[in-house]
N, C-alpha and C positions, 0 to 999 in steps of 0.2 A: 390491534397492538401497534407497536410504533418498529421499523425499521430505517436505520440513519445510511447514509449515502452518500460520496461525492470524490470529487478526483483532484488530487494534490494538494493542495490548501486546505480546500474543502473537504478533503479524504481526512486530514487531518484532524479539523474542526468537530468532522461525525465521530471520530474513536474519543476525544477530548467529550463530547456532551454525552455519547455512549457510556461511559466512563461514570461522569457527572449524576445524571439522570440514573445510571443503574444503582448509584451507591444511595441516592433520594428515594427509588422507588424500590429498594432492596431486594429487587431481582433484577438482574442481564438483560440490559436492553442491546438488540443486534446491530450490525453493521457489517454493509459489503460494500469496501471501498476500491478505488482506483488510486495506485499509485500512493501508498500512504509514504506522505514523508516524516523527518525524524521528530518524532514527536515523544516519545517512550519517558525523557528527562522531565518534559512537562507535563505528562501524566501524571509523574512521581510528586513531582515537588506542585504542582497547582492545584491536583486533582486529591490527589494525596491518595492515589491508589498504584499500588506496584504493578499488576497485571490486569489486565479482562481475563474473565473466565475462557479457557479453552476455547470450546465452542462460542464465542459472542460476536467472533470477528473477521471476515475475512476480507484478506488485501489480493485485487486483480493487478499484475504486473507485469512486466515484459524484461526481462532479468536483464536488460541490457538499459535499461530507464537508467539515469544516474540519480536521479529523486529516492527510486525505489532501493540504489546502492548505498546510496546515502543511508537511508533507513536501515538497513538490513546491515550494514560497521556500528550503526549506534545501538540497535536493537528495536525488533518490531513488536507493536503493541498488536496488532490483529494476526491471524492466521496467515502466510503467504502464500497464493496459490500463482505459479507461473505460468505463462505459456512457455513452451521448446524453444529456441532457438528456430530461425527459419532458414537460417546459414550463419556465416561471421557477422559477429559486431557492427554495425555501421559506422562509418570512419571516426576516429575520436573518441567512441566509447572502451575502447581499453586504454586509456591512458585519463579520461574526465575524472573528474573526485571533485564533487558539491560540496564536499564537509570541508574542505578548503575554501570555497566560494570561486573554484576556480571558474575565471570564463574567456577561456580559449576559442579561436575560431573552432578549431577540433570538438572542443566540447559542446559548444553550441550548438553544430552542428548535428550533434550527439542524441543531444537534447530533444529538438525539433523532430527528429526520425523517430525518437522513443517515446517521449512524453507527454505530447498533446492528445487531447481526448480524441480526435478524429483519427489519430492512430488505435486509439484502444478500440474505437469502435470498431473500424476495420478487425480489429483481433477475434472482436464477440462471434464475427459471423464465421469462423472458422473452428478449426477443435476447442474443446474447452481445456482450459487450464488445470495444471496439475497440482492439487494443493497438498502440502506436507504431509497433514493428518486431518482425518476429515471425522472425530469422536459425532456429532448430532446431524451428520446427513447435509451437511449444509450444502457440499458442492452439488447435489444431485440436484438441486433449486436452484442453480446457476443457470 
């Protein structure tokens, strides 16, 4: 069977062909992404599907990503599963906003500490992430 994957762009990309490919092969094809950014409008209007099935989706994130806040003011097409906080914000992250295209040093900075993949990996080798609602078992395959 086919499982789709990738982190920001790419996170993207896999919920858009997930999306594509399930409504062609009329069942739920899965996806566990990193960092899904805001994509939910273009599901709608491209894809011409409002939602993934509950279970189809889930999004790994660090709730201080601004990619992933982004996502989460416009609305998420997959699952979100976070890791805790591991102390305060890192600098710039409470005041960044990407839905504006802000790009402050602060948020930049923001940026680089939450949302490059060599951060997320660092995350995987620690607790796993806590995701909403878990209906088909997904996060225990995490």
């Amino acid at each position: 069977d086919l499982l789709l994957t990738g982190h920001s762009l790419g996170a993207g990309l896999a919920l858009l062909v997930a999306a594509a490919v399930g409504v062609a092969r009329g069942r739920p094809v899965p996806a566990v992404v990193v960092s899904e950014p805001p994509v939910l409008d273009v599901l709608r209007r491209r894809v011409k599907v409002k939602a993934l099935p509950p279970d189809t989706a889930l999004v790994l994130a660090d709730p201080n990503d601004p990619v992933h806040r982004a996502a989460e003011a416009s609305g998420f097409v997959g699952r979100p599963c976070e890791w805790a906080p591991a102390g305060p914000p890192p600098p710039g992250c409470d005041t960044c906003d990407f839905r504006r295209e802000e790009r402050t040093t602060d948020c930049i900075e923001c940026f680089l500490a939450t949302h490059t993949l060599k951060h997320y990996l660092d995350l995987l080798k620690g607790p796993r992430p806590q995701c909403e609602s878990d209906p088909a078992g997904l996060q225990t395959r995490l």
